[in-house]
C-alpha positions in Angstrom: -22.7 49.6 -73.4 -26.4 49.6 -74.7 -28.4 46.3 -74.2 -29.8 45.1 -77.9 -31.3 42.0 -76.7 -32.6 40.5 -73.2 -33.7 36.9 -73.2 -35.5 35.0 -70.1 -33.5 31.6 -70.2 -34.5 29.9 -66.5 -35.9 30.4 -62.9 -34.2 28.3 -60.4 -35.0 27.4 -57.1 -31.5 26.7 -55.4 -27.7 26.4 -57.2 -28.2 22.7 -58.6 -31.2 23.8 -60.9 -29.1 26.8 -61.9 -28.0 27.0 -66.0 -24.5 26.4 -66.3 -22.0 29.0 -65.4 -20.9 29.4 -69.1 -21.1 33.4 -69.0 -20.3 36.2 -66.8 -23.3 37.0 -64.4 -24.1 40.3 -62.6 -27.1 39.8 -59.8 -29.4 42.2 -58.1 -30.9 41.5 -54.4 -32.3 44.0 -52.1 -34.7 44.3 -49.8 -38.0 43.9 -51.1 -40.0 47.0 -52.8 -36.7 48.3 -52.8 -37.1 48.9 -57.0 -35.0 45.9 -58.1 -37.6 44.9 -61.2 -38.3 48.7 -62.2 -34.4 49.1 -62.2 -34.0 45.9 -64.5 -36.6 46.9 -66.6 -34.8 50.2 -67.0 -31.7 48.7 -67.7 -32.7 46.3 -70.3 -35.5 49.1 -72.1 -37.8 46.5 -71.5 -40.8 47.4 -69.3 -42.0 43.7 -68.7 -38.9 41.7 -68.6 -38.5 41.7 -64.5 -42.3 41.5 -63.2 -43.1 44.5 -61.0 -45.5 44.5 -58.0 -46.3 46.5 -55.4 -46.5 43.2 -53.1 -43.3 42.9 -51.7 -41.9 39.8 -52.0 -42.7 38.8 -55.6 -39.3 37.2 -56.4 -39.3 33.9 -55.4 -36.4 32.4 -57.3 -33.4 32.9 -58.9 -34.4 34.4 -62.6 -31.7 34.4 -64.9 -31.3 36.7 -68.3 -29.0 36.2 -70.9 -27.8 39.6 -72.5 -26.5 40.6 -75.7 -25.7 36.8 -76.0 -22.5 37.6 -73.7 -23.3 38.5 -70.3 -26.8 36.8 -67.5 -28.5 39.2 -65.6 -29.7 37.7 -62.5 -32.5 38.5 -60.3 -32.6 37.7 -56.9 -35.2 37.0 -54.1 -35.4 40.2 -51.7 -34.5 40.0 -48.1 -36.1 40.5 -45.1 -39.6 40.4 -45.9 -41.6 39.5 -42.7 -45.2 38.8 -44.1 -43.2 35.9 -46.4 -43.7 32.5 -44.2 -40.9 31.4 -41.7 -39.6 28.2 -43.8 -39.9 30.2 -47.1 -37.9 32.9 -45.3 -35.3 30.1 -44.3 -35.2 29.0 -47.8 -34.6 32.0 -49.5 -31.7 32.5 -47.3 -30.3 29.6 -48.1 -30.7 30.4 -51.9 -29.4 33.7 -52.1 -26.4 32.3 -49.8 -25.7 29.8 -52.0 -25.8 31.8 -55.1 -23.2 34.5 -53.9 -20.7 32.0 -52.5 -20.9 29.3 -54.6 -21.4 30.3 -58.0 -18.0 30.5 -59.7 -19.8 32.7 -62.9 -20.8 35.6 -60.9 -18.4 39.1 -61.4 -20.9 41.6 -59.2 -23.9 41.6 -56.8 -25.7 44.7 -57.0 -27.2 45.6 -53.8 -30.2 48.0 -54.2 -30.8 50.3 -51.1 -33.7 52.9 -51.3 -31.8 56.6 -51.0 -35.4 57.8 -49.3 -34.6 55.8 -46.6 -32.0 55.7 -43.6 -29.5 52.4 -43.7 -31.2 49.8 -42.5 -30.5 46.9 -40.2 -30.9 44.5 -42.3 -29.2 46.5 -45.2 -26.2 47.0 -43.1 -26.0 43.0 -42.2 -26.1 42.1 -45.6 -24.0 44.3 -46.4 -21.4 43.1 -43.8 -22.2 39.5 -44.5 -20.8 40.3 -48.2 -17.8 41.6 -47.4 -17.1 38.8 -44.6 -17.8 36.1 -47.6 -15.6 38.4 -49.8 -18.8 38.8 -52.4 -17.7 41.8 -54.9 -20.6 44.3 -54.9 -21.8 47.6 -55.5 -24.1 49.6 -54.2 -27.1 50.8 -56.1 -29.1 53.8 -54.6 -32.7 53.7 -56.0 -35.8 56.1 -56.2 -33.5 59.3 -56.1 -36.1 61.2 -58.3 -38.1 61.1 -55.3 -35.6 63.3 -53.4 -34.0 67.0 -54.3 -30.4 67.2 -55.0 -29.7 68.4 -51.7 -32.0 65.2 -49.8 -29.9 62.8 -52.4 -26.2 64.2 -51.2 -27.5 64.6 -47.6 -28.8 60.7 -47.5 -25.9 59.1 -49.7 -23.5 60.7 -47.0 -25.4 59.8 -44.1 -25.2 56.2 -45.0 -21.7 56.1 -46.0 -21.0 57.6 -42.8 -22.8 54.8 -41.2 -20.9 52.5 -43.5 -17.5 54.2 -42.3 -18.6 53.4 -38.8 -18.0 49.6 -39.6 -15.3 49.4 -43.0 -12.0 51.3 -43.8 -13.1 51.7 -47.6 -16.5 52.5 -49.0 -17.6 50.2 -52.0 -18.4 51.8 -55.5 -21.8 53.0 -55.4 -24.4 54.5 -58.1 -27.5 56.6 -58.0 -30.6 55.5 -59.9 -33.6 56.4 -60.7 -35.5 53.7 -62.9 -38.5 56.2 -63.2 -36.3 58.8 -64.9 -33.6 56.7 -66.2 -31.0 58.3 -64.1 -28.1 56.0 -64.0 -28.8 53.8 -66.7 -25.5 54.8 -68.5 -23.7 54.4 -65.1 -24.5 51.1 -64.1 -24.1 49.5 -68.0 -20.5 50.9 -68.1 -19.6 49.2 -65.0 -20.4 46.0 -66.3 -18.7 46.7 -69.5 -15.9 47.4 -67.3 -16.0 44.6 -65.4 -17.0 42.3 -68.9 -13.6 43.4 -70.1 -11.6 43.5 -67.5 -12.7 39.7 -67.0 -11.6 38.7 -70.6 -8.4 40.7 -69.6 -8.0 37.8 -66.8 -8.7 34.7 -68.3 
């Protein structure tokens, strides 16, 4: 699937000031500076479409992108930030638990995790949370270019390993690099997937 056109339609600060769930959606959360508006730029070819910033934090609401006229693209506050104030903290919680449980239009959260980096605790709780709430996601491994082959293998598996500790079954997962556009192709086929295998159902 290649992306033709990527249109900002709303921000929203909680699920009642969401648009209405008339098309397929596919969200990205991690935690923040983890690469989520480099990756969306990547994905859509369009360097300016998710603002980037080396201040974690930046996303603040729910942004939502309409693609190809068939599918949102949606991006979500990071977690786990500690310089962000308590309440706002406590709000975006509340948001991004809303979103994933709630919202009837969304096929796939894509949770970014940094491949530099060991699992993190608050990586791994998400991560649990999701599959407690019976979210469907994927995992996205990010900034690989920053890492030779051999680091990318020997992380990926130390974190599935870690994963394995907890889960019978890993998730799907995909390797990125928004910098070199590795996984571009990857992560746009699994939507298409997804896209058709959703039309397949209604």
């Amino acid at each position: 699937m290649k992306i033709s056109k990527a249109v900002f339609l709303k921000s929203a600060d909680g699920l009642k000031t969401c648009p209405p769930p008339r098309m397929p959606e596919f969200a990205f959360i991690g935690r923040s500076n983890v690469g989520k508006s480099s990756l969306i730029n990547m994905l859509t070819g369009n360097g300016k479409l998710a603002k980037v910033s080396a201040t974690p934090g930046k996303t603040q609401t729910l942004n939502f992108f309409v693609i190809n006229d068939k599918w949102n693209l949606v991006d979500l506050p990071g977690y786990g930030y500690a310089k962000t104030g308590k309440s706002k903290r406590e709000g975006f919680a509340s948001m991004i638990i809303d979103y994933c449980t709630k919202r009837d239009s969304l096929v796939c959260l894509f949770v970014l995790l940094d491949l530099r980096l060991p699992l993190q605790k608050i990586d791994m709780e998400f991560l649990t949370w999701c599959g407690e709430k019976n979210v469907p996601f994927c995992i996205i491994y990010t900034k690989a270019d920053k890492l030779s082959k051999s680091e990318q293998l020997r992380n990926m598996q130390a974190i599935e390993n870690e994963l394995l500790k907890y889960w019978d079954e890993l998730p799907n997962t995909i390797m990125t690099s928004a910098e070199k556009l590795v996984g571009k192709d990857d992560v746009l086929d699994f939507i298409k997937f997804h896209l058709e295998h959703s039309d397949e159902e209604e």
